[in-house]
Residue frames as qw, qx, qy, qz and C-alpha x, y, z in Angstrom:
[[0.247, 0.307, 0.325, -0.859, 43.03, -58.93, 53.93],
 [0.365, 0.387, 0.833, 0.152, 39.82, -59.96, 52.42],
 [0.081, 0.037, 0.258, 0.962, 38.17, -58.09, 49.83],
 [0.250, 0.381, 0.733, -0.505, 35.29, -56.71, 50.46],
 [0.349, 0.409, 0.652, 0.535, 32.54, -56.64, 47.43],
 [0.085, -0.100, -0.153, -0.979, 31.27, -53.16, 46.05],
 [0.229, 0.624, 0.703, -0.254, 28.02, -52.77, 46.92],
 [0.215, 0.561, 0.522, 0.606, 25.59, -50.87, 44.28],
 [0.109, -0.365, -0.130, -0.915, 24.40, -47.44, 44.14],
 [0.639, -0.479, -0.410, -0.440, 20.75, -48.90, 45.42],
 [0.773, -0.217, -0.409, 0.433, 22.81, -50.57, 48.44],
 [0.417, 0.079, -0.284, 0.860, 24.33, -47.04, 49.51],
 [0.297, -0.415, -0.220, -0.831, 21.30, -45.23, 49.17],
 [0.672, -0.570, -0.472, 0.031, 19.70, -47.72, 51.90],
 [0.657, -0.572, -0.252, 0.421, 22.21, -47.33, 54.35],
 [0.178, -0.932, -0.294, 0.114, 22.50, -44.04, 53.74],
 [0.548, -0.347, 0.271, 0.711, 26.28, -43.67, 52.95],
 [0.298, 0.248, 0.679, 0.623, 24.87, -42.21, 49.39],
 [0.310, 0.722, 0.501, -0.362, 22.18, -39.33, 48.68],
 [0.323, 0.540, 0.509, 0.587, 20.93, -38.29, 45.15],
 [0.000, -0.444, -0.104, 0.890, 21.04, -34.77, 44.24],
 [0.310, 0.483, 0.770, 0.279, 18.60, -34.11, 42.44],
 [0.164, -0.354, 0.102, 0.915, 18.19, -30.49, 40.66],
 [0.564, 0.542, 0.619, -0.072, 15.37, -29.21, 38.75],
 [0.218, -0.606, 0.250, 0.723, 17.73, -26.76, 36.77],
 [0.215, -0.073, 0.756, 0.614, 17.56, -28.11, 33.56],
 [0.153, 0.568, 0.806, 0.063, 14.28, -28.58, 33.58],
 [0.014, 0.854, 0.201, -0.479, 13.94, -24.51, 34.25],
 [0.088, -0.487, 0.464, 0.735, 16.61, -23.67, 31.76],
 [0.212, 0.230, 0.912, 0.265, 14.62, -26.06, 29.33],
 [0.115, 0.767, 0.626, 0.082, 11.62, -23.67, 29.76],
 [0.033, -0.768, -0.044, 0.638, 13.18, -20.64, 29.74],
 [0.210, -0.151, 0.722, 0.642, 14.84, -21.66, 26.44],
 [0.134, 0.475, 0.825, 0.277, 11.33, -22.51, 25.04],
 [0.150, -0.839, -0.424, 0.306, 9.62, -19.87, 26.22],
 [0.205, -0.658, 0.350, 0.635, 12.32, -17.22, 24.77],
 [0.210, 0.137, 0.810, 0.529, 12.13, -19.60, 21.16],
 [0.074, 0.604, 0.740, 0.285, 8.56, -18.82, 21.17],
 [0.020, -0.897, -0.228, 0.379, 8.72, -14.77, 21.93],
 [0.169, 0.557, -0.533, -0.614, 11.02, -14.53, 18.75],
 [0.000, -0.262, -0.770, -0.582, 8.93, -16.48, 16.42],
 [0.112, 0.707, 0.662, -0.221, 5.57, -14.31, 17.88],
 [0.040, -0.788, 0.025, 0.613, 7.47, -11.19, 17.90],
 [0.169, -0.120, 0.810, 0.548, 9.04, -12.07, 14.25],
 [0.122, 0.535, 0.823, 0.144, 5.26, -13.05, 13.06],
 [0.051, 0.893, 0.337, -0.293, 3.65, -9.61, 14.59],
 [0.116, -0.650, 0.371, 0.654, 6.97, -7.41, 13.08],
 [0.148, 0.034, 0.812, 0.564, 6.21, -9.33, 9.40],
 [0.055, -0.802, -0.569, -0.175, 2.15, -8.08, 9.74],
 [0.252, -0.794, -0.225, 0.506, 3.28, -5.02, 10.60],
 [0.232, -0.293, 0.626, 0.685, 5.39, -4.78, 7.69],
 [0.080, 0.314, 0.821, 0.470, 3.37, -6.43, 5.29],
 [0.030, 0.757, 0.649, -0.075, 0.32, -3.94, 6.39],
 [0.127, -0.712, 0.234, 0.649, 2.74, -0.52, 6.11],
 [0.340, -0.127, 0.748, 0.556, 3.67, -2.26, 2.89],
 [0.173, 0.279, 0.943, -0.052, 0.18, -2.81, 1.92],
 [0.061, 0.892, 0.267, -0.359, -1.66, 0.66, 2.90],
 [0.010, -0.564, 0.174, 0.808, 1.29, 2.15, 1.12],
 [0.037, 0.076, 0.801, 0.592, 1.00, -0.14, -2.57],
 [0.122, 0.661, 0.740, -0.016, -2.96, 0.49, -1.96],
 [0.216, -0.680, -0.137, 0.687, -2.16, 4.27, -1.57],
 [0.210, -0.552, 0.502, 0.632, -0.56, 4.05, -4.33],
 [0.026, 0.195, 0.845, 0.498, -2.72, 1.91, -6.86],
 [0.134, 0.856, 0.444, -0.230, -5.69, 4.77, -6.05],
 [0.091, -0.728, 0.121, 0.669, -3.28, 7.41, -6.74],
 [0.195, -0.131, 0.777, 0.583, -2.25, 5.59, -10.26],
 [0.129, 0.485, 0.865, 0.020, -6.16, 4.93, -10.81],
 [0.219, 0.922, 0.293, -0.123, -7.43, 8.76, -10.94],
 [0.009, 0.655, -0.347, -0.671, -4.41, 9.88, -12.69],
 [0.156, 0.134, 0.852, 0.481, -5.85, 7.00, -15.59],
 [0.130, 0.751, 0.637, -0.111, -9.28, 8.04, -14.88],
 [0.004, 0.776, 0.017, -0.631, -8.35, 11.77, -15.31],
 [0.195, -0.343, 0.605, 0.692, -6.82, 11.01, -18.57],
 [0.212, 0.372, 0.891, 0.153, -9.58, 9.11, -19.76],
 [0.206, 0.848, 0.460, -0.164, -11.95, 12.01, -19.03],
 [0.121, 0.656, -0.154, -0.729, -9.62, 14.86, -20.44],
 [0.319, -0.016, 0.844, 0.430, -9.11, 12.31, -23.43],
 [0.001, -0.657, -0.747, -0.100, -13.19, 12.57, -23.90],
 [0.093, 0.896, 0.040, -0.433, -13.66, 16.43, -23.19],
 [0.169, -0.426, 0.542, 0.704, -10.89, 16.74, -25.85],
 [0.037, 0.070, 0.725, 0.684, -13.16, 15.22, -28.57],
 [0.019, 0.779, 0.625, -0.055, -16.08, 16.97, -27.62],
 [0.049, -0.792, 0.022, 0.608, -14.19, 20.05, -27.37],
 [0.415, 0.138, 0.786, 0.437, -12.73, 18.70, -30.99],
 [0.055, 0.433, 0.832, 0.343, -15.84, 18.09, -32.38],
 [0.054, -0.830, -0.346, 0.434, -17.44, 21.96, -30.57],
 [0.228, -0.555, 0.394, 0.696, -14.81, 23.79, -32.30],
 [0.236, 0.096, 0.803, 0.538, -15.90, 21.83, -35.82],
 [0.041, 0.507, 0.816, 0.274, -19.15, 22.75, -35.45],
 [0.218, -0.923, -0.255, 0.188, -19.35, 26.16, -33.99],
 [0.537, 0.649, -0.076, 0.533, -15.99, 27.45, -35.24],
 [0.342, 0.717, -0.389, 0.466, -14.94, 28.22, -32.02],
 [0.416, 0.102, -0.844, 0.323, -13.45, 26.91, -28.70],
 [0.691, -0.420, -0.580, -0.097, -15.19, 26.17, -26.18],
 [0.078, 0.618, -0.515, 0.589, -14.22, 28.10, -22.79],
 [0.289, -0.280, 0.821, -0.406, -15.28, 25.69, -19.95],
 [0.058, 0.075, 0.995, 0.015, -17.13, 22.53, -19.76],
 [0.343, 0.400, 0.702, -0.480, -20.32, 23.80, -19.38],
 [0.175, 0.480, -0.463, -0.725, -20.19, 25.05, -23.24],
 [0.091, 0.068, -0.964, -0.241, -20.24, 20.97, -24.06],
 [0.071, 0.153, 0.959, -0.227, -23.19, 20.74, -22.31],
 [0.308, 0.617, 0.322, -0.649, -25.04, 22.95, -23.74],
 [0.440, 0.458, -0.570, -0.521, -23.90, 21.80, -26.80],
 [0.952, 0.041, 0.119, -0.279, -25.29, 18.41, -26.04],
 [0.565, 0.621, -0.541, 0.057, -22.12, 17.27, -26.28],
 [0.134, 0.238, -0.707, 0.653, -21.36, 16.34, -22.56],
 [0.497, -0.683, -0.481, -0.235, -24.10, 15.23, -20.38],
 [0.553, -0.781, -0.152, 0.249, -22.14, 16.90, -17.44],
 [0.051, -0.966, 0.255, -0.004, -19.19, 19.35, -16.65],
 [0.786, 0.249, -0.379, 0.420, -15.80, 17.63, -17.03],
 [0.428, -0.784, 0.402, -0.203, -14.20, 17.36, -13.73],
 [0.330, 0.561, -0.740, 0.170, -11.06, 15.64, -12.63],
 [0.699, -0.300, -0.646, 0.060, -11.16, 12.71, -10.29],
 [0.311, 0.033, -0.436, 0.844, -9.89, 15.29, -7.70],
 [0.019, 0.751, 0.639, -0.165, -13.29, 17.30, -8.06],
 [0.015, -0.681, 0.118, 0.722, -11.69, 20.32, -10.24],
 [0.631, 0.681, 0.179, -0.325, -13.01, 21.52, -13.49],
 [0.671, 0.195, 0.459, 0.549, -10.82, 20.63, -16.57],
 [0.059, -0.646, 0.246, 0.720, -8.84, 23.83, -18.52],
 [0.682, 0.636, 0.360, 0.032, -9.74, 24.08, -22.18],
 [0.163, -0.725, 0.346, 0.574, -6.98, 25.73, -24.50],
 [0.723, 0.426, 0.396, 0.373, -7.12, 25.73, -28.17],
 [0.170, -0.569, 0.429, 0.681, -4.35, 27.51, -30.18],
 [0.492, 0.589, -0.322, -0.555, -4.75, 27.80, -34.06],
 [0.512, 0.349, -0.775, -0.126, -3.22, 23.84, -34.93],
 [0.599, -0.370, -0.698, 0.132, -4.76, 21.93, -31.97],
 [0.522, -0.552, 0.014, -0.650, -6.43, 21.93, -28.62],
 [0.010, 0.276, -0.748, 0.603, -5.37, 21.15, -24.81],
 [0.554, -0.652, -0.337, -0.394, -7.33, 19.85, -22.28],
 [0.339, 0.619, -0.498, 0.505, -6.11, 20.16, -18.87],
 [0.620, -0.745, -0.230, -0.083, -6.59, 18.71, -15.49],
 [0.040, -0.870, 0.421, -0.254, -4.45, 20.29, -12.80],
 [0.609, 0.102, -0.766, 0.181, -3.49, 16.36, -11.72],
 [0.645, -0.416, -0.531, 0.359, -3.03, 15.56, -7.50],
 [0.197, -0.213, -0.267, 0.919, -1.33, 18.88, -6.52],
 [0.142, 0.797, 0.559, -0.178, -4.37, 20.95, -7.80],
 [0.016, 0.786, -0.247, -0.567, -2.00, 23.53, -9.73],
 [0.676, 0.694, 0.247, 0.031, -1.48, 24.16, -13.21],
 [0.216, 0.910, -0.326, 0.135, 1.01, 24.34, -14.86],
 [0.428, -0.560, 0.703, -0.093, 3.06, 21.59, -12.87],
 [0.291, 0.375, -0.778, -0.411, 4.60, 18.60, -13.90],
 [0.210, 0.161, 0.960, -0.094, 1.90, 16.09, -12.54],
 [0.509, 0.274, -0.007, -0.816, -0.77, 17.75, -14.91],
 [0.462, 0.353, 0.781, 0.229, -2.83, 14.96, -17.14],
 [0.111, 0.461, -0.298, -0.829, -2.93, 16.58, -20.72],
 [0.498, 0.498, 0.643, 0.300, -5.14, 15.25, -23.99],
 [0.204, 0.526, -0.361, -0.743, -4.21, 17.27, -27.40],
 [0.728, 0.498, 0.468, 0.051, -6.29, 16.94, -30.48]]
């Protein structure tokens, strides 16, 4: 019996004994894959600015809040040696801000960055000033104090 020669792929396909399948599957899975890759590096991107701006508002929150509890100090710091320097020259204390200013001592009323007058208090061996700090009460532990 004679052998008969293989014939190629191209050869079956003519005559029909042969038909490519051809599938565009991959190709889809290929874009679904991509498509998925790139909604978790957008979503990832927006969830890190979202962060970093929560983060952001709070440390900004938070370097104001640190800023008028220096500023308050600064000003009780300064009513204290006018109130000082009222006391030296008038022999006696001073009861609210407007005292300084009438003693040319103060061009204005000592207020707190909050917008509340400053507490005077002098005892026999030295002298308070007081703002009530953030909470607006005296007597708590976020007051801002200057003693002469």
């Amino acid at each position: 019996m004679p052998r008969r020669a293989a014939l190629s792929l191209a050869e079956l396909e003519r005559f029909g004994r042969v038909r490519r399948v051809t599938s565009d599957a991959p190709k889809k899975n290929l874009a679904l894959i991509a498509v998925a890759v790139v909604g978790i590096l957008v979503g990832g991107g927006v969830l890190y600015l979202a962060g970093q701006t929560v983060y952001g508002a709070m440390s900004y929150r938070s370097e104001i809040a640190e800023a008028r509890v220096a500023s308050a100090r600064e000003e009780a710091e300064r009513t204290a040696e006018a109130a000082a320097t009222y006391r030296d020259r008038f022999g006696e204390c001073p009861t609210i801000g407007e005292d300084l200013v009438r003693a040319e001592l103060l061009e204005e009323a000592p207020m707190d960055p909050w917008g509340r007058n400053l507490a005077i208090d002098c005892a026999a061996d030295h002298l308070t000033v007081v703002s009530p700090g953030p909470d607006g009460s005296f007597g708590t532990e976020d007051d801002v104090l200057a003693r002469r």
